[in-house]
LOLUMZA-535684 format. One record per residue (C-alpha): residue in three letters; x, y, z. Coordinates in steps of 0.05 Angstrom, whole numbers, padded with zeros to 5 digits, always signed. Layout:
% LOLUMZA-535684
ALAXYZ
...
% end
This chain:
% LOLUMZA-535684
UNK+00484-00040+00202
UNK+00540+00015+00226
UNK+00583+00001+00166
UNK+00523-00004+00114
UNK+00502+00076+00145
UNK+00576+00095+00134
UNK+00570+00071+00053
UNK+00508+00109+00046
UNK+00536+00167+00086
UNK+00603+00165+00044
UNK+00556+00155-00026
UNK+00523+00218+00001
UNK+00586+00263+00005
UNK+00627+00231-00051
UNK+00562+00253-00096
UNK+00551+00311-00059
UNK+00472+00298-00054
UNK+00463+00354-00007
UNK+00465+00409-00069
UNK+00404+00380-00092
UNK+00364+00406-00029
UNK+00326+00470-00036
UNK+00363+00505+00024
UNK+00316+00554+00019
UNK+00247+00520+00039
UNK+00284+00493+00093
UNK+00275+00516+00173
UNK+00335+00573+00186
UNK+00360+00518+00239
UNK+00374+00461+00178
UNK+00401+00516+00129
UNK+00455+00538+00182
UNK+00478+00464+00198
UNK+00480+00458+00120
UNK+00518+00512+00108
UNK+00572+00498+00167
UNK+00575+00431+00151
UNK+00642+00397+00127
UNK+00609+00366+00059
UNK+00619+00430+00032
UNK+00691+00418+00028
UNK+00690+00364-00027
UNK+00686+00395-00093
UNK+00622+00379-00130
UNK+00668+00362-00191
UNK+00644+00366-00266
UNK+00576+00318-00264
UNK+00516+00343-00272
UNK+00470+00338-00212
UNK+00420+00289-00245
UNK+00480+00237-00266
UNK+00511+00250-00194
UNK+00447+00232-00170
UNK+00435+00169-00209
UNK+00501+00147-00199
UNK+00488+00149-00130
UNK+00435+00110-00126
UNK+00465+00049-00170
UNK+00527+00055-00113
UNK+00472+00044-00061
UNK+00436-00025-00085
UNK+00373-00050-00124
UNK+00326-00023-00064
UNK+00354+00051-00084
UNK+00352+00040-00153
UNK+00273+00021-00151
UNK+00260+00088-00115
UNK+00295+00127-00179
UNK+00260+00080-00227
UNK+00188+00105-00189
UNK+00222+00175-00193
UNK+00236+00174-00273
UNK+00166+00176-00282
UNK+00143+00230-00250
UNK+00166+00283-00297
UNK+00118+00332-00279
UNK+00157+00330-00207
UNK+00223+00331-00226
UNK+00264+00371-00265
UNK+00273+00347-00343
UNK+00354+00341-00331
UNK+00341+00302-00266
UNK+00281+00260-00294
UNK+00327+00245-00365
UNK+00388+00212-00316
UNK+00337+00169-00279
UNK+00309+00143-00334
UNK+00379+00108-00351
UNK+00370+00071-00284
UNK+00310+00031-00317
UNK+00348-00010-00365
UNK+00417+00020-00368
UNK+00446-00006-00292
UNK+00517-00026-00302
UNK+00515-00102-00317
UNK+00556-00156-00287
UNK+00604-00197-00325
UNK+00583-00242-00378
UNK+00623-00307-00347
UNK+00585-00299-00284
UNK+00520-00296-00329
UNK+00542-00362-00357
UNK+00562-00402-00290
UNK+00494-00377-00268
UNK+00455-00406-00321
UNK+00493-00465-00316
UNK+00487-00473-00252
UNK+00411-00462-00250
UNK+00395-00504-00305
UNK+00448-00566-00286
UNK+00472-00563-00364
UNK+00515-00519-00405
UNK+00494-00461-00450
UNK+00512-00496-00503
UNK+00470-00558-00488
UNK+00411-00507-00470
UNK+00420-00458-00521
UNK+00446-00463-00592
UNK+00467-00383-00577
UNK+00477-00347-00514
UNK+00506-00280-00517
UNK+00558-00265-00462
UNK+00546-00194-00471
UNK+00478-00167-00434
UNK+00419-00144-00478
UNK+00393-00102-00419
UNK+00415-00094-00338
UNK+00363-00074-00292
UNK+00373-00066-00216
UNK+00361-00135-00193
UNK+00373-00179-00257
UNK+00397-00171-00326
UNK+00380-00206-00388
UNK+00417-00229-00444
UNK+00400-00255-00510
UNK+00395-00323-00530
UNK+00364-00374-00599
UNK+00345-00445-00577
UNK+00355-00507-00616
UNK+00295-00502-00661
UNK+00314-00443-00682
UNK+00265-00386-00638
UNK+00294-00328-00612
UNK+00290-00319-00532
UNK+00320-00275-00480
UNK+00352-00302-00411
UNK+00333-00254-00349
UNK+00385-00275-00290
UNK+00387-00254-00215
UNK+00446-00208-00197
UNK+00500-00250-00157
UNK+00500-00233-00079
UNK+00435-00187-00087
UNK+00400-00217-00036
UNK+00446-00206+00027
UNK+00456-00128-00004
UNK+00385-00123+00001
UNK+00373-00151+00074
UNK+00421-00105+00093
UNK+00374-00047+00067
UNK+00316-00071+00093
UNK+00341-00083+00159
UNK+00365-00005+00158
UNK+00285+00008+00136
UNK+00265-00031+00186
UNK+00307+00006+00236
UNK+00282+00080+00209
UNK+00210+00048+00205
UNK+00215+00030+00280
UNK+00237+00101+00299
UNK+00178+00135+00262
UNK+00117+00095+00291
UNK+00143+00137+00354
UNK+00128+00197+00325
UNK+00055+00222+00327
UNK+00061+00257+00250
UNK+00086+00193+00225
UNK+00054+00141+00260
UNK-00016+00143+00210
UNK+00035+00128+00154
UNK+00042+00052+00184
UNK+00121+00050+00158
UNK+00124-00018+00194
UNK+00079-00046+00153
UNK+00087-00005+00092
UNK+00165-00028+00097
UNK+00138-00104+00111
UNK+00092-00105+00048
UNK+00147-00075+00006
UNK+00199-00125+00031
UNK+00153-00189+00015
UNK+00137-00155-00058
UNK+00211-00138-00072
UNK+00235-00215-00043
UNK+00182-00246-00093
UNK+00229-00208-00144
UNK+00291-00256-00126
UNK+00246-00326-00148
UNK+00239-00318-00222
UNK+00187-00381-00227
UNK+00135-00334-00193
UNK+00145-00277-00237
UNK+00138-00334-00289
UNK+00074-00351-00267
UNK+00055-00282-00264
UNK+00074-00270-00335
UNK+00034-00335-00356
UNK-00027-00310-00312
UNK-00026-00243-00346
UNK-00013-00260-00416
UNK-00077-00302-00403
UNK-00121-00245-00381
UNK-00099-00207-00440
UNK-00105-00273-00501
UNK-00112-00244-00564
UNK-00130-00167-00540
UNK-00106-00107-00580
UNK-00091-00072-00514
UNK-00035-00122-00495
UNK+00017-00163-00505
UNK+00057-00212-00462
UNK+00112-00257-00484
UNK+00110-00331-00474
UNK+00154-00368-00420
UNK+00196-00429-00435
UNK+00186-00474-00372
UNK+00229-00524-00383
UNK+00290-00480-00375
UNK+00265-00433-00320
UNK+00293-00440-00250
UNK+00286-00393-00188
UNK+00345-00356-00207
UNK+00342-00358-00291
UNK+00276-00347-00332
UNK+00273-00357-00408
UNK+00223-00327-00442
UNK+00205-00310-00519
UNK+00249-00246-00547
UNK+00196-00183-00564
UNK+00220-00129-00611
UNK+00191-00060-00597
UNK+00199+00010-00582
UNK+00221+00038-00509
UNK+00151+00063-00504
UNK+00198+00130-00468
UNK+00225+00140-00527
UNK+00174+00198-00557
UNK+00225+00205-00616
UNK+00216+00134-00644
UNK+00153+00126-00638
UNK+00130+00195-00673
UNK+00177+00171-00731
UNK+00131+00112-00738
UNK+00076+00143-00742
UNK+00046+00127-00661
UNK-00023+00151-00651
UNK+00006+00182-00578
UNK-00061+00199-00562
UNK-00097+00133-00564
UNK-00026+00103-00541
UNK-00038+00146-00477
UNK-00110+00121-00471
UNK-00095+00058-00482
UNK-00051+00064-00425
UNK-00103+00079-00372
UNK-00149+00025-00398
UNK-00107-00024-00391
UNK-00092-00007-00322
UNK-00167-00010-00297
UNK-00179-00067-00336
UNK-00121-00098-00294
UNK-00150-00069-00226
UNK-00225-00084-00232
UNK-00236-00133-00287
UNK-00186-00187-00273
UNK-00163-00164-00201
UNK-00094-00176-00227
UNK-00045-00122-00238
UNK+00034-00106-00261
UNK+00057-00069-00209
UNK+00118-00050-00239
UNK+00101-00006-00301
UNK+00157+00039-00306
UNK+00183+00058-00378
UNK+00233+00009-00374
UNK+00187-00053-00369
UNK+00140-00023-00425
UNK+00153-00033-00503
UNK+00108-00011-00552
UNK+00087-00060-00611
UNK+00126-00042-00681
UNK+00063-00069-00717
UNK+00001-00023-00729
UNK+00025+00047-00703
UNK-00042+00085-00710
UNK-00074+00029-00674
UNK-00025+00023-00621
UNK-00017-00045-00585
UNK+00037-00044-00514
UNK+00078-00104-00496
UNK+00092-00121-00418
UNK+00154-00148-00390
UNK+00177-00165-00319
UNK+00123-00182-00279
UNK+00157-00190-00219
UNK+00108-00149-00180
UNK+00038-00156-00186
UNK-00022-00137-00137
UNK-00085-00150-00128
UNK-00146-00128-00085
UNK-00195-00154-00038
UNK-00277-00146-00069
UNK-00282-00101-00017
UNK-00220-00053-00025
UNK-00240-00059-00109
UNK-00316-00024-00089
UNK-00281+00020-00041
UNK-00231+00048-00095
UNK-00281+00044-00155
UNK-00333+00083-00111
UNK-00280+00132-00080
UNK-00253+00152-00153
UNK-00322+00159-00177
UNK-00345+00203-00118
UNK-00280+00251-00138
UNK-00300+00258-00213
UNK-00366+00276-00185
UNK-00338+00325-00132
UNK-00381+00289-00079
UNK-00337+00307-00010
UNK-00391+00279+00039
UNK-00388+00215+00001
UNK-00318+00213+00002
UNK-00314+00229+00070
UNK-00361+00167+00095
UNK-00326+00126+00051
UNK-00263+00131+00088
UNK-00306+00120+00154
UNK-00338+00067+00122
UNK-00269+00029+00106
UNK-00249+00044+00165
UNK-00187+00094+00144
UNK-00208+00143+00199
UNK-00236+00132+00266
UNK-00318+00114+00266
UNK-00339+00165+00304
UNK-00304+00220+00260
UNK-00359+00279+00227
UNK-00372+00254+00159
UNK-00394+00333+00155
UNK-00331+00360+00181
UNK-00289+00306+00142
UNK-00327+00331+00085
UNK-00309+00403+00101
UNK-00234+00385+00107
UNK-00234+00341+00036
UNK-00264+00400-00001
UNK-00219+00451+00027
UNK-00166+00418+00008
UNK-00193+00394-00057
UNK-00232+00442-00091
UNK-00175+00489-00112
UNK-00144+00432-00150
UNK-00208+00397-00182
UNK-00231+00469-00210
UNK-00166+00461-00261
UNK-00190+00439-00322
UNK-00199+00359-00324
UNK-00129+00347-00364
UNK-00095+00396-00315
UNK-00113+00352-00248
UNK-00062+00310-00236
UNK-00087+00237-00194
UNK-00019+00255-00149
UNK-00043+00328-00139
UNK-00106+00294-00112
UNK-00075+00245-00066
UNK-00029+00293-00042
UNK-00091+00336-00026
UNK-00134+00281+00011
UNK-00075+00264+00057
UNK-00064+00337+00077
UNK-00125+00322+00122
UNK-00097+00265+00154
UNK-00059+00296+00217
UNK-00123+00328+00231
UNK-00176+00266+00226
UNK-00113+00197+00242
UNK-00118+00180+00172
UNK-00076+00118+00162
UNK-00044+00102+00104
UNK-00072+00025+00082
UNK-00015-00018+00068
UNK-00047-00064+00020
UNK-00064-00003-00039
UNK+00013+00025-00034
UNK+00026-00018-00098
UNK-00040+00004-00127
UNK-00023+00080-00106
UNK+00043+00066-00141
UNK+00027+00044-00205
UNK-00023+00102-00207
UNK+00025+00145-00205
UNK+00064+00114-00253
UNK+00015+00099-00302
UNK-00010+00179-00297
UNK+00062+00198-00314
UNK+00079+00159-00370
UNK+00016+00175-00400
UNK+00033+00250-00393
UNK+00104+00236-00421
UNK+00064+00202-00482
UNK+00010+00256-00485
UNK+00019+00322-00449
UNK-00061+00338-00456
UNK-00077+00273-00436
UNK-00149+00271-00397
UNK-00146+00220-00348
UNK-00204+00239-00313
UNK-00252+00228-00368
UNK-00216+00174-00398
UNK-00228+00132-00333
UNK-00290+00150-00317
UNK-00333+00115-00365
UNK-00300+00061-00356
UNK-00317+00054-00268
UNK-00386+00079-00284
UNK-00396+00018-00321
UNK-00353-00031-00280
UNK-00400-00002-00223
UNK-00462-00015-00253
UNK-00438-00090-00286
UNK-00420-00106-00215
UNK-00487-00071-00176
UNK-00532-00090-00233
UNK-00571-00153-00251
UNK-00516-00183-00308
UNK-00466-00174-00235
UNK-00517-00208-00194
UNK-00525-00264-00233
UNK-00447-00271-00250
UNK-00440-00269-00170
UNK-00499-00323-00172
UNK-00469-00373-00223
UNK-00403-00368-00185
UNK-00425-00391-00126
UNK-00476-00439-00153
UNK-00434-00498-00139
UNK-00414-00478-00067
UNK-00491-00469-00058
UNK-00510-00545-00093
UNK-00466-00567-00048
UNK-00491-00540+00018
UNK-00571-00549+00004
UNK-00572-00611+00028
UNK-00544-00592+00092
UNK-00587-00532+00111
UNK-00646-00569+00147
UNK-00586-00594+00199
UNK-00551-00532+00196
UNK-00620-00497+00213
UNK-00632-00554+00269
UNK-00562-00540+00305
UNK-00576-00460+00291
UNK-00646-00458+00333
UNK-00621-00516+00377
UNK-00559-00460+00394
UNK-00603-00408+00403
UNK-00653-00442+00452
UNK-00592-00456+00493
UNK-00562-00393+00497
UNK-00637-00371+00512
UNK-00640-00417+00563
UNK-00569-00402+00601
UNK-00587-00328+00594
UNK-00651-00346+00638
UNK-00600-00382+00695
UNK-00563-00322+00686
UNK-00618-00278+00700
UNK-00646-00326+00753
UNK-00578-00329+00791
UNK-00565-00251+00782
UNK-00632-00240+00817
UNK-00613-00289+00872
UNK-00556-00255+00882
UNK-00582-00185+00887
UNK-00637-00214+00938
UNK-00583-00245+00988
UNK-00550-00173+00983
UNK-00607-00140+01003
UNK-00618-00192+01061
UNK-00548-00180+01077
UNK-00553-00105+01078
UNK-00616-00109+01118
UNK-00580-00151+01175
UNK-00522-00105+01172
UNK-00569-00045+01187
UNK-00611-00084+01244
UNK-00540-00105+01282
UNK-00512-00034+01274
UNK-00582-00008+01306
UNK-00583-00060+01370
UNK-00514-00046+01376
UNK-00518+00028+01376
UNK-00589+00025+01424
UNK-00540-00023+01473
UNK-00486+00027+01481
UNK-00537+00088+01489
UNK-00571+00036+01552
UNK-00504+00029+01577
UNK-00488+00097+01570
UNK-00547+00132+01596
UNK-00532+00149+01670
UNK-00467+00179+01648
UNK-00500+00217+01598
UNK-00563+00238+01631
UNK-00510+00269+01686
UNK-00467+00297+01632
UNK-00533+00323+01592
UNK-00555+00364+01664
UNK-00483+00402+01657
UNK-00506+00425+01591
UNK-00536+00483+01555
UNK-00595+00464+01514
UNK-00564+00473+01445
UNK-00507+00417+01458
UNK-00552+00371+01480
UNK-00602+00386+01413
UNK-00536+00375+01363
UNK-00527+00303+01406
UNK-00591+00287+01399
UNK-00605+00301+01325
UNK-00521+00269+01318
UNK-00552+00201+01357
UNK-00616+00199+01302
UNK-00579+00208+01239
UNK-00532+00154+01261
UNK-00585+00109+01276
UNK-00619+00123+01208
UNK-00558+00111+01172
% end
């Protein structure tokens, strides 16, 4: 762990990632240590700060790399030098020899290339952070492409998570970071970036999604080879198509951008609430766009490594959420979260409300295609260190590809209106699911459960009231031995309060000539305070 903070520390200073802090929005205390501190004595050299950067993060490991790759797309964050470097880091991560390519296949797949393949080209078509992919023709003739796991990934990225884990740990300590849950978010994110390293489940992801999207315009998904896919090698049918971030190409095609950008945002809430089943990984690097039909645009899908899905629940709670936003409806909003149970139950809806709107109205009175989703979120979790607001583990991937989807569709379309190009859409999701054709969908699907338990109810509905009249009846010995219990206290207290009487009335009889000679010595007034002293005690 020591030596793996020393690499990042020394990737840090050899790239000199400090210059790419804005000093001055930092607290006076920071800027000082900056500026007196010995990393300004290593010359910057002649790289820009955007390829310093990205080389950086390809000397760090796959787990870095992802982050840039979520970065790239957010060009409406980052500066266009910046956001043009990380974009290399989708497709363009230095590859690994082409021998090692071929003793990996071989190994995977118990034959040679040759015996597999009637072509396999040693020299990679594409290298991503994880796994690169090189082209390939079977026997019969059909062109594929062969995506293989980087050699000794998996112990670089243990090592990384272990170091998350280890910053995660020291932040649930902290009261401003504790809402965030970075235990958990870092434990969801390991298990999604693990699944990564076993190519036969992003196999059966692709197979699952090409599926959902048979014979739509929206989509395409290449087919998978199964006989020659292992955990570590994946074969699947070579697409040709345009980098869908390369604007250039596809306006010499002739692209409709605008319905390319649309198409975009459909396809991601048909992902989300239709099938429940979405790529999680949408970054430009993963996204092609169809050289057939350019004014009626058609986007192909690869790497499916990461997908997510959501609980019924979490899908109302999002669809209802978004909806209540479009509308500008805070108090909704606000008992929404309650509702889910994002912020303690016995928060104010009407203060929550109050906070949400604050927050929110300055940004949602932009015009539609100025309001940015991010903006939003960023907004809604301002309120958090005021109301506990936790951050749910389980829509971080959804959050995610939000984000991405938003920028790429901005990248495609600068005027893009994401707003009202969604909104149509959950209004009538809302009202399929809520409405009678939802009801009787939800019917016919559990129809069979239902067949199958009729003939059980009049038994279940036996042991039901049979359970009930016996929890009625031990309530009853519960109330019958409470009362018994209460009624030997009382006798108990009584006797207490009768012995404590004789007892007292003894020691006064005992007493009395030595107090009837001590009471003659007396002034009136000291024996009145004995007397009224002897009474109370006797009444207590």
């Amino acid at each position: 762990m020591s030596l793996r903070l020393l690499r990042i520390f020394w990737v840090i200073t050899r790239y000199r990632l400090d210059t790419l802090l804005p000093l001055d929005r930092l607290p006076w205390w920071l800027r000082t240590l900056f500026r007196l501190s010995p990393l300004r004595l290593v010359p910057i050299g002649p790289r820009s700060r955007g390829e310093r950067l990205r080389l950086a993060l390809e000397a760090l490991g796959p787990i870095f790399v992802k982050f840039g790759q979520v970065l790239s797309t957010r060009r409406d964050l980052l500066p266009e030098d910046i956001a043009d470097e990380l974009r290399r880091l989708q497709d363009q991560v230095p590859p690994f020899p082409g021998a090692q390519a071929r003793a990996r296949v071989e190994e995977e797949l118990g034959m040679s290339t040759d015996e597999a393949f009637a072509h396999f080209e040693p020299e990679a078509l594409a290298s991503a952070s994880i796994a690169q992919v090189h082209a390939a023709r079977l026997h019969g003739g059909e062109e594929v492409v062969v995506k293989i796991i980087r050699p000794d990934i998996e112990r670089v990225m243990r090592q990384d998570m272990a170091l998350m884990y280890r910053v995660a740990s020291v932040l649930k300590h902290i009261p401003e970071a504790r809402r965030l849950r970075p235990v958990e978010v870092v434990r969801d994110y390991e298990a999604t970036l693990f699944d990564e390293l076993d190519l036969t489940k992003e196999a059966a992801n692709t197979s699952q999604l090409k599926r959902n999207f048979k014979d739509s315009p929206l989509l395409f998904v290449p087919a998978t080879h199964w006989e020659l896919t292992r955990r570590r090698v994946m074969v699947q049918e070579r697409i040709h198509g345009v980098p869908v971030a390369n604007t250039a190409a596809l306006v010499a095609q002739g692209t409709d951008l605008k319905k390319l950008a649309e198409r975009g945002v459909e396809i991601f809430f048909t992902q989300v609430f239709r099938d429940n089943f979405f790529h999680a990984d949408m970054h430009p690097g993963n996204i092609f766009v169809s050289l057939e039909r350019p004014h009626d645009p058609q986007y192909i899908a690869i790497d499916c490594g990461i997908v997510g899905s959501l609980t019924r629940e979490d899908q109302d709670y999002l669809a209802r959420n978004l909806l209540a936003f479009f509308h500008q409806d805070y108090y909704e909003v606000a008992a929404l979260h309650i509702e889910s149970g994002w912020v303690g139950e016995n928060t104010r809806a009407n203060e929550f409300a109050a906070a949400i709107r604050t927050v929110c109205e300055p940004i949602l009175e932009k015009p539609l295609k100025d309001i940015s989703f991010g903006q939003v979120l960023l907004g809604l979790f301002q309120t958090a260190r005021r109301f506990n607001m936790e951050v749910q583990p389980q829509l971080v991937l959804l959050q995610k590809t939000l984000l991405n989807i938003e920028g790429l569709g901005r990248q495609l379309y600068p005027d893009l209106d994401l707003w009202r190009t969604a909104k149509p859409y959950l209004e009538q999701w809302m009202k399929e699911r809520a409405g009678a054709s939802g009801f009787w969908d939800s019917l016919k699907r559990q129809a069979p459960e239902l067949t199958r338990q009729l003939p059980e109810l009049p038994v279940l509905a036996h042991q039901a009231l049979s359970r009930i009249e016996h929890e009625h009846r031990q309530r009853h010995r519960q109330a019958e031995a409470m009362s018994g219990i209460r009624s030997l206290l009382q006798r108990q207290g009584s006797s207490r309060r009768r012995l404590r009487l004789g007892l007292l009335l003894l020691a006064m009889a005992l007493a009395w000539q030595p107090l009837t000679q001590w009471a003659t010595g007396q002034p009136w007034p000291v024996v009145a305070a004995a007397v009224i002293g002897v009474l109370l005690l006797a009444w207590h």
